[in-house]
C-alpha positions as CSV (number, residue, x, y, z in Angstrom):
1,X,0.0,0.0,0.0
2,X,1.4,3.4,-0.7
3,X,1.5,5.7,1.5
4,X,-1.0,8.1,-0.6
5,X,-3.3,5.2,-0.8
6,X,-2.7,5.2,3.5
7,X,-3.0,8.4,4.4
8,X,-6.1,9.2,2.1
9,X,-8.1,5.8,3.9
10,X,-7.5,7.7,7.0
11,X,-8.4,10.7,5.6
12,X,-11.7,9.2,4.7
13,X,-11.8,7.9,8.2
14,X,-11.7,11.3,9.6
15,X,-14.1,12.7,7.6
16,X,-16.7,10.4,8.5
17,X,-16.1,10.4,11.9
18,X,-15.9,14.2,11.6
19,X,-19.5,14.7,9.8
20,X,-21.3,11.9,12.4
21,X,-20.1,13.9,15.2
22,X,-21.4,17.2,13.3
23,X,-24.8,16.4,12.9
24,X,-25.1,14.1,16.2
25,X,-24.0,16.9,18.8
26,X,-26.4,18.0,21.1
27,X,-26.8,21.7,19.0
28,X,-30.0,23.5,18.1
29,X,-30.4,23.1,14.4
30,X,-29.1,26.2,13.3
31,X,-25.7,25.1,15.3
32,X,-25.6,21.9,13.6
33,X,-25.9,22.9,10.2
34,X,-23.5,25.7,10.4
35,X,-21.1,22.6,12.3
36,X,-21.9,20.6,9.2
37,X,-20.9,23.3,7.1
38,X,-17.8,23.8,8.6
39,X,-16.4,20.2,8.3
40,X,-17.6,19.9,4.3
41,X,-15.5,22.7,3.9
42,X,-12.5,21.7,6.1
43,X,-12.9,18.2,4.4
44,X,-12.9,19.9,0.5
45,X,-9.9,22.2,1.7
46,X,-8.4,18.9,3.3
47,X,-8.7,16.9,0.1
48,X,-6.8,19.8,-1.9
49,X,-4.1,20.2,0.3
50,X,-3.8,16.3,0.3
51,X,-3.4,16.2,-3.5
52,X,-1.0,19.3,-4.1
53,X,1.2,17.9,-1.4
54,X,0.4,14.3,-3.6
55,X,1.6,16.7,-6.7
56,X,4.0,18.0,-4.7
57,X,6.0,15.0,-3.7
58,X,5.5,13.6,-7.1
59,X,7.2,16.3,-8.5
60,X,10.5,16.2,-6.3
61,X,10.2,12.5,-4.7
62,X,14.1,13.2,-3.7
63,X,13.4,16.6,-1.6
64,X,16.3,18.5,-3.9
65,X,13.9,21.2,-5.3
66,X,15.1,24.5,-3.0
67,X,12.9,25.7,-0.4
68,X,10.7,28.1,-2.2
69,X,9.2,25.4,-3.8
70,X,7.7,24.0,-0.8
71,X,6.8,27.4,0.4
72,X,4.8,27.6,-2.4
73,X,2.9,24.6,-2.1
74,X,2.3,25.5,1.5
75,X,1.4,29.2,0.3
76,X,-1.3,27.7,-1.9
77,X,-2.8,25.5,0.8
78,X,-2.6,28.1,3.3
79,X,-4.2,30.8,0.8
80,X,-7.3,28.3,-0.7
81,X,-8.0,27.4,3.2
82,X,-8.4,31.0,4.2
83,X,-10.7,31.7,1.5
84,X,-13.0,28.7,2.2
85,X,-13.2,29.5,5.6
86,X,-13.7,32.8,5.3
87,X,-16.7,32.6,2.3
88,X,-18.4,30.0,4.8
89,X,-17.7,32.2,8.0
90,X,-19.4,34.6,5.8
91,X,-22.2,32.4,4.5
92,X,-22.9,31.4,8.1
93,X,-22.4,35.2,9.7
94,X,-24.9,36.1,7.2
95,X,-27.7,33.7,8.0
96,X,-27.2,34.9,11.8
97,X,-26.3,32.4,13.7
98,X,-23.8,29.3,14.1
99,X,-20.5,31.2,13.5
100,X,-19.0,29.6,16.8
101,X,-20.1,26.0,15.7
102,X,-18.5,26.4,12.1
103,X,-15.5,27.5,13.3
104,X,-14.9,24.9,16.1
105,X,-15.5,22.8,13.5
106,X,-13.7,23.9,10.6
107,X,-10.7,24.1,12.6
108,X,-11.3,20.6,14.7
109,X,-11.1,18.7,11.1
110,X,-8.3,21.2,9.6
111,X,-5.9,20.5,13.6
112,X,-6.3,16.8,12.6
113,X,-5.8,17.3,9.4
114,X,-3.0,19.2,9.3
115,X,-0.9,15.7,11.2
116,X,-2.3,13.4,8.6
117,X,-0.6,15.7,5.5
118,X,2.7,16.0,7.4
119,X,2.9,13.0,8.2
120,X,2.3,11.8,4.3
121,X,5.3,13.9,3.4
122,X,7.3,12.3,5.8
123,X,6.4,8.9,4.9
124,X,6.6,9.3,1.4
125,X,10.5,10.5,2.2
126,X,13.0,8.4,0.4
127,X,14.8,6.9,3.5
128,X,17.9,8.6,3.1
129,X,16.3,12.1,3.4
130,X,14.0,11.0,6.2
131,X,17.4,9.6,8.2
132,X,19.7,12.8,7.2
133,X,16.5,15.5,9.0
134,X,16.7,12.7,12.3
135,X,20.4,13.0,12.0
136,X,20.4,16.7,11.9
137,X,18.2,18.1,14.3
């Protein structure tokens, strides 16, 4: 099993237990819905920054390409996450209520998230670059 193949079944993992646990809370309806919200957009942002780091690795599988490149990947992630949050912050703020539930959940899936697409680019290290960053630091 690659580790793409890995890291995406337990990406699917997450985002089921992730949308079960935002629609089964204890929250009045327009909490849940704006909860909802806020993981199907974590989960879509997820599932981009998942494939450009997939792209990503693809593209320099021996981690020689200079720094900037990897800045820019994480540039890109960073950027298409802020606007998704931020047009469903706004789609939630809008209908008046629920902004406190879409963000605790939008940033509950993204936390996890963020460990399951570092640890991909680790484990999709070629050995020798994973043992020369453990013999450095």
């Amino acid at each position: 099993m690659t580790p793409f193949v890995r890291f995406a079944a337990l990406f699917a993992a997450l985002s089921a237990v992730a949308l079960v646990l935002s629609r089964t809370l204890p929250l009045d309806a327009a909490s849940s819905s704006a909860a909802a919200l806020g993981v199907s957009l974590a989960l879509a942002s997820g599932l981009f920054a998942l494939l450009a780091k997939r792209w990503a690795v693809a593209k320099d599988p021996a981690r020689s390409a200079p720094l900037g490149f990897w800045l820019k990947i994480f540039a890109l992630v960073f950027a298409a996450r802020f606007v998704v949050m931020g047009a469903g912050l706004w789609s939630v703020a809008r209908h008046g209520e629920g902004e406190l539930s879409f963000v605790a959940a939008f940033f509950g899936c993204y936390f996890l998230q963020q460990w399951l697409e570092i640890s991909y680019v680790l484990a999709s290290a070629p050995k020798a670059v994973a043992l020369s960053s453990e013999v450095t630091s």
